[in-house]
N, C-alpha and C positions, 0 to 999 in steps of 0.2 A: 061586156068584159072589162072595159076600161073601170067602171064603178067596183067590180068585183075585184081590183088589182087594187085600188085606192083602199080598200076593208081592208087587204093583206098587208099593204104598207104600214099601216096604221096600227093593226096588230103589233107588226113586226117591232113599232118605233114603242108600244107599249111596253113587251115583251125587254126590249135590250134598255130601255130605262127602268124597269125591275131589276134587271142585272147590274147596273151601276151602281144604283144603289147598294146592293146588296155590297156589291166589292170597295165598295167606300166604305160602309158598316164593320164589314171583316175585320179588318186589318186593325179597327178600333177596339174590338171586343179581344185580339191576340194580345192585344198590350196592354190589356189587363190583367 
């Protein structure tokens, strides 16, 4: 279980560092 919760984390930290990105990109391509 413990291994299987570490896969999840990891995702997770994938996942919401796609999202930063993304909302630091945003805000660049509106002031255009």
């Amino acid at each position: 279980e413990a291994e299987i919760a570490s896969k999840k984390r990891a995702e997770y930290r994938r996942r919401y560092a796609l999202l930063d990105s993304v909302v630091e990109q945003v805000p660049a391509t509106f002031k255009r």
